[in-house]
C-alpha positions as CSV (number, residue, x, y, z in Angstrom):
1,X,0.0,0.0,0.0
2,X,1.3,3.6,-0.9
3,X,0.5,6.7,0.3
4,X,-0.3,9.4,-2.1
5,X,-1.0,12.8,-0.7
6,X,-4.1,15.4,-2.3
7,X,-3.4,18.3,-4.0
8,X,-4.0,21.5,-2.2
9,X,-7.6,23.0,-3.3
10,X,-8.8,19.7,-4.4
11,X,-11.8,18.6,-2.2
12,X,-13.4,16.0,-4.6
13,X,-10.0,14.0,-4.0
14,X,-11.4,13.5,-0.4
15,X,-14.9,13.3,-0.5
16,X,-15.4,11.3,3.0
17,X,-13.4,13.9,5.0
18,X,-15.3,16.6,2.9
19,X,-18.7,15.3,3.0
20,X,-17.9,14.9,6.9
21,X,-17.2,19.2,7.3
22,X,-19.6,19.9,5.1
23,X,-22.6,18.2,7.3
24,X,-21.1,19.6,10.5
25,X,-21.3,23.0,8.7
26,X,-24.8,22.7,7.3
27,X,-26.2,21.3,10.2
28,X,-24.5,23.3,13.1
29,X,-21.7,25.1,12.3
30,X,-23.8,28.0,10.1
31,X,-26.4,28.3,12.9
32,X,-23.9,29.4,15.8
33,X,-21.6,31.9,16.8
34,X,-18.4,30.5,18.4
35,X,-16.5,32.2,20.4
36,X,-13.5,30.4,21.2
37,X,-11.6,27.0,21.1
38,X,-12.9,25.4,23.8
39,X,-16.7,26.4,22.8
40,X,-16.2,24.8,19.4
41,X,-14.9,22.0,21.0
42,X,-18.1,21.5,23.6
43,X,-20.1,22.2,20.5
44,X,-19.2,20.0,18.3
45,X,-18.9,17.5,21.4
46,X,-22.2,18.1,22.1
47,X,-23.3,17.5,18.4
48,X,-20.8,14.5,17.5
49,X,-22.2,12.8,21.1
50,X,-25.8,13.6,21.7
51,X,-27.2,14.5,18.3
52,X,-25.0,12.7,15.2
53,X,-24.4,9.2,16.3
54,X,-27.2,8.9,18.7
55,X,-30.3,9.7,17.1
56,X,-29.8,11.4,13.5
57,X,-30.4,8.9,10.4
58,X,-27.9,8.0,8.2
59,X,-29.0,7.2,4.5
60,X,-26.1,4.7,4.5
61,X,-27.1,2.8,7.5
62,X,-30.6,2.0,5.8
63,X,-31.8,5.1,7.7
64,X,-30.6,4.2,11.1
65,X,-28.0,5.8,13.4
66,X,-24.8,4.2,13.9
67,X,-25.6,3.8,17.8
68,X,-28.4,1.7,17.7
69,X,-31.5,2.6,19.6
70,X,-34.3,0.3,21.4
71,X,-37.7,0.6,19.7
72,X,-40.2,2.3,21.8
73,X,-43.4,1.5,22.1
74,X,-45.5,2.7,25.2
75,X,-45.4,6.4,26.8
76,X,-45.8,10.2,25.5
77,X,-43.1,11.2,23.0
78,X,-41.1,14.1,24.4
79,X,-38.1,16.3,22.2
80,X,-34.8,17.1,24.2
81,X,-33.4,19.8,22.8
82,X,-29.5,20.2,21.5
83,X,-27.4,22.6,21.3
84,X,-30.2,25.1,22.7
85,X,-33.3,24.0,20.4
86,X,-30.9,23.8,17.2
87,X,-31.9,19.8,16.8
88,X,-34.4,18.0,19.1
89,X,-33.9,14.0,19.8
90,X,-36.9,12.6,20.5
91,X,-38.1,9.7,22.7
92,X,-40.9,8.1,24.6
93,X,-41.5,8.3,28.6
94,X,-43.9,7.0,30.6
């Protein structure tokens, strides 16, 4: 296996990593103002953590996210808010 390094300015030569920045930008990124290192960081911790892997759907995990959830079947559905109402994750109680 060799390694062969992308041109500079060439994003379709790395369209996972680019696909990747562009959703965290579209979907958060856009709708905030950060204000320093460390709020970017809780930010995107917060969205990576709580939003992206737990509950959002992924067309190319057959519209599932890649932590798997139980199916709920009993109890009032109720929306959590993230990152201060920007995305909701939603979920049953009793």
């Amino acid at each position: 296996m060799e390694d062969t390094p992308t041109a500079p300015r060439s994003p379709w030569q790395n369209p996972i990593a680019e696909r990747v920045i562009g959703t965290l930008r579209h979907e958060c990124l856009d709708h905030l103002i950060i204000l320093n290192q460390d709020h970017l960081r809780s930010v995107l911790d917060e969205y990576i953590n709580e939003y992206y892997n737990v509950s959002r759907t992924h067309m190319s995990l057959e519209k599932d996210s890649p932590v798997p959830r139980p199916v709920q079947i009993d109890g009032k559905i109720v929306g959590r808010p993230i990152l201060g109402g920007l995305h909701y994750v939603y979920g049953r109680v009793a």
